[in-house]
N, C-alpha and C positions, 0 to 999 in steps of 0.2 A: 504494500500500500504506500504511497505517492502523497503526500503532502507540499504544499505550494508555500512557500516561507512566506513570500509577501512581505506584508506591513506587520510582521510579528514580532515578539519580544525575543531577546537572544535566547541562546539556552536549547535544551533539546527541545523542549514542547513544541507544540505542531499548532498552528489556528490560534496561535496567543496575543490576543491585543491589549495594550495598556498606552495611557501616558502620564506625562510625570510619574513614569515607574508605578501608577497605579493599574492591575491587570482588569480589566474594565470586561472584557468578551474573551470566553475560552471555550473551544471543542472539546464534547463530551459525547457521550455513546446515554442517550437515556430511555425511559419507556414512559410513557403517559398515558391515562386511563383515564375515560371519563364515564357518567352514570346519570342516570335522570335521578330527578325525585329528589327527596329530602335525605338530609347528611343522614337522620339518624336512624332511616329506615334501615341502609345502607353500612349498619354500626360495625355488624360481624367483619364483613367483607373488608371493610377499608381499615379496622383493625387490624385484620391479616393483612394486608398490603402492608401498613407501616412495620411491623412489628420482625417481617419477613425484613424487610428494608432494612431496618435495624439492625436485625442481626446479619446482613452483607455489609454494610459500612458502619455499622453503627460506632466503631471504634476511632473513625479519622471525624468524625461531627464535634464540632467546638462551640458553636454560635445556636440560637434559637430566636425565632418574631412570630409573635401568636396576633390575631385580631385587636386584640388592646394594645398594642405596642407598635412606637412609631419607630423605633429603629432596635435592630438585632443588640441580644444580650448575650452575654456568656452562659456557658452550660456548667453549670456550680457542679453538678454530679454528672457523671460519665457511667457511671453503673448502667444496665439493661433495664431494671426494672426504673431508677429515673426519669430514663431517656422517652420510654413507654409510656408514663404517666404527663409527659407535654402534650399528649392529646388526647381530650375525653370531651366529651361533648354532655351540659349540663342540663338545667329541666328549659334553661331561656338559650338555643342557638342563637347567635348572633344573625344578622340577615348576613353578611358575608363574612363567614368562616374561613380562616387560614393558619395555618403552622409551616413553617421554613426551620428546617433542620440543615445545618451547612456548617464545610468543611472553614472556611473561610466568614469573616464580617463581612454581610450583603452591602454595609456602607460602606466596604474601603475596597471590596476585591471582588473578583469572579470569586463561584467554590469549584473545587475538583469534585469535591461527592457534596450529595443534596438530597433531602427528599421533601416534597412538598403538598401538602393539602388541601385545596379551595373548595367552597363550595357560593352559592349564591342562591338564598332562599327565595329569590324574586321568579327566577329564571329553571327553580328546582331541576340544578343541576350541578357538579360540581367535576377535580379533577382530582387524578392521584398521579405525583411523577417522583421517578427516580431516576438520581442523574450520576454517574461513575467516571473515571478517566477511561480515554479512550484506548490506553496501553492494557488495561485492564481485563478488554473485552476481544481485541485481535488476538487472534492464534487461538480464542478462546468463545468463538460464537454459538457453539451448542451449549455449552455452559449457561451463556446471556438467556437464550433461547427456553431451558429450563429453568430458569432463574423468574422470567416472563409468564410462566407459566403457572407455575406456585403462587406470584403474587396475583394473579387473578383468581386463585383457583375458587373461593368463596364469596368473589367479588362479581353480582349481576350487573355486569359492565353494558355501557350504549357502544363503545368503540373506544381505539384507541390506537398508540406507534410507538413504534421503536425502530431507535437509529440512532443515525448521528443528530447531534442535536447541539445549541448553544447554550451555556449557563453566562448569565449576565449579573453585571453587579447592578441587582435589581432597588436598593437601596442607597445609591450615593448621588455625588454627584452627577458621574458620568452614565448615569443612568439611559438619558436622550441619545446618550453619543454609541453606546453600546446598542439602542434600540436603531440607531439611523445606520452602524456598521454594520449588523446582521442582516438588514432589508438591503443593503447594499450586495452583501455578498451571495442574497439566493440569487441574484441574476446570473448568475456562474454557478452555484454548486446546488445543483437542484437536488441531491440525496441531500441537503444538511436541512429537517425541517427547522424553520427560527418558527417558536411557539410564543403565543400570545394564550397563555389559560385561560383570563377572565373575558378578552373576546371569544374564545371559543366555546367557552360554558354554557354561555347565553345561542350558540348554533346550534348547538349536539343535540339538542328536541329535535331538530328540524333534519338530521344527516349526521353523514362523514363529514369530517372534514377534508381529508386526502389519503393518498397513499404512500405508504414507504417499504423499507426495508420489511419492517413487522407491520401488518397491518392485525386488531383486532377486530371484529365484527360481532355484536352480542346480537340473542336470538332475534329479539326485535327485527334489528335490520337485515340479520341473514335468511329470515321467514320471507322478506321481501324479496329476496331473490331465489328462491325456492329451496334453500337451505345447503345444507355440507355436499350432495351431493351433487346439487346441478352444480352449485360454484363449482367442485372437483373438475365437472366434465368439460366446462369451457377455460379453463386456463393449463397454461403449459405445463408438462409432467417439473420442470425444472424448480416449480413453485409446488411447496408442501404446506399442506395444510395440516394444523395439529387441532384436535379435536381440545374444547375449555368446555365443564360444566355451564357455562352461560351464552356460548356462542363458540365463534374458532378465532385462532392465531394464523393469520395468512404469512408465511416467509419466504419471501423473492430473493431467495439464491442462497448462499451456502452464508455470505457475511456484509455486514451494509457498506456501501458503494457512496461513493462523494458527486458522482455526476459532474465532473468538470463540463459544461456547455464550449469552455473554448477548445479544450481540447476534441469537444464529439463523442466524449461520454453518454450515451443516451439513455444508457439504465433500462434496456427492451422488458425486464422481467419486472422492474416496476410499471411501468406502462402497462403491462400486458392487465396486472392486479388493477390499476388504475381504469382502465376500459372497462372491464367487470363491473365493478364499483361505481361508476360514475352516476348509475340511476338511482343510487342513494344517497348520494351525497348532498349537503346541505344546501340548500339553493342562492344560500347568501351567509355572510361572513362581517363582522364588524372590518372596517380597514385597520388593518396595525403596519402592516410594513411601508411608513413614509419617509417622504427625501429629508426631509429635516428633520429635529427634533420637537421645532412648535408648530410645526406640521399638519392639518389634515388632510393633506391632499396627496395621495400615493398613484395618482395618475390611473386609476384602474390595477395596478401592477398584482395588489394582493389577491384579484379575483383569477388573475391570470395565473396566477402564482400555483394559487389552493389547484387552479384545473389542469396542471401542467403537466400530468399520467394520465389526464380523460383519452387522451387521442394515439 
């Protein structure tokens, strides 16, 4: 695998942006889950999600920001059983519920590892993601794969991905600059989804969002395309499908793919998942990927973006 130095920080890592030495945007390998409905119908399942999480990273996690708190704190205890107790859901959810578990302070830096929780009682819908170094997961994508698998396994998920992905220092200042580099860089690397959770929470009633490397599809949407087997019979034997208690894990190829656009990367086996997929997918999308920071205006780019495996 091929990484493009670019505008990155020294050092080995790969997709590293910072300035003034602050690292603002870093490539990661993550998986996202989202779910209708209310957080705490959903208690078992996104339990298991965190707690599975935990115990994969749980040991590099320093920093925590829960819904009442404006910027990340330290994690006084490191213990399992601690770390577990920063999410519980009490008799009053908040209308938007969140927890950020990270390797790193969201106000000063990217993290390497992450695992994070939203929900949106307006929109009843929320997200679960976990994000890892990318060194982590190469030479080691069956792993991820079962890894992906586990965390859903009690979770009645609407959809969800896994890939390559971006972690941002979603807390500081360079917050807008980290949001205007990653919308810069899918116009080139169409495997790296740049995720926006809380625009997307508010879609996932309505659809997919896209496709990637890992796509999920809970039964909802997979009933809409007549289920694990028709999906089997119209996509390429190259793409395996693995059977989840709540729907499938679709996986286009053996390990996720950067899609370089200049070099003509075209990623056939995401496309292929993406064409399938397309008649459920969300029919609209809040914009997040803009040219600026005070920005609303992304030229269409993000619609183009989410459809950029329909064809």
């Amino acid at each position: 695998m091929e990484f493009s130095r670019g505008n990155m920080a020294t050092g080995d890592e790969k997709f590293v942006y910072e300035e003034d030495g602050a690292v603002y945007l870093r490539l990661c390998v993550a998986l996202t889950v989202y779910f209708e409905g209310r957080i705490e119908d959903h208690a078992p399942g996104i339990e298991h999600f965190y707690v599975t999480a935990l115990a994969r990273v749980g040991e590099h996690l320093r920093f925590y920001q829960t819904d009442s708190m404006k910027k990340p704190k330290p994690i006084k205890k490191s213990s399992a059983d601690a770390m577990a107790a920063l999410m519980h859901f009490g008799e009053k959810v908040p209308v938007f519920y969140k927890l950020f578990v990270e390797s790193e302070d969201a106000a000063q830096a990217a993290s390497r590892f992450s695992i994070t929780v939203q929900a949106n009682r307006l929109t009843r819908a929320g997200a679960l993601r976990l994000a890892i170094p990318v060194d982590e997961v190469l030479g080691h994508e069956d792993r991820f794969v079962a890894l992906a698998r586990e965390l859903t396994r009690t979770l009645a998920l609407a959809s969800g991905y896994g890939g390559f992905s971006f972690n941002r220092a979603e807390e500081s200042d360079l917050q807008g600059t980290g949001n205007v580099r990653s919308a810069a860089l899918s116009h080139r690397w169409y495997g790296i989804d740049v995720e926006d959770l809380s625009g997307t929470v508010s879609a996932i009633p309505h659809g997919l969002k896209s496709a990637g490397w890992l796509t999920l599809v809970g039964s909802k949407l997979l009933d809409r395309l007549g289920g694990s087997d028709a999906l089997a019979a119209v996509l390429p034997p190259e793409v395996i499908l693995h059977p989840l208690p709540f729907g499938v894990l679709i996986q286009a190829g053996p390990r996720p793919l950067l899609g370089d656009v200049n070099r003509g990367e075209d990623l056939p086996l995401y496309r292929a998942v993406g064409r399938v997929l397309a008649p459920i997918r969300a029919p609209s999308h809040p914009r997040y990927l803009f040219k600026e920071a005070l920005s609303n205006e992304d030229e269409g780019w993000t619609q183009k973006w989410l459809a950029r495996f329909d064809q």
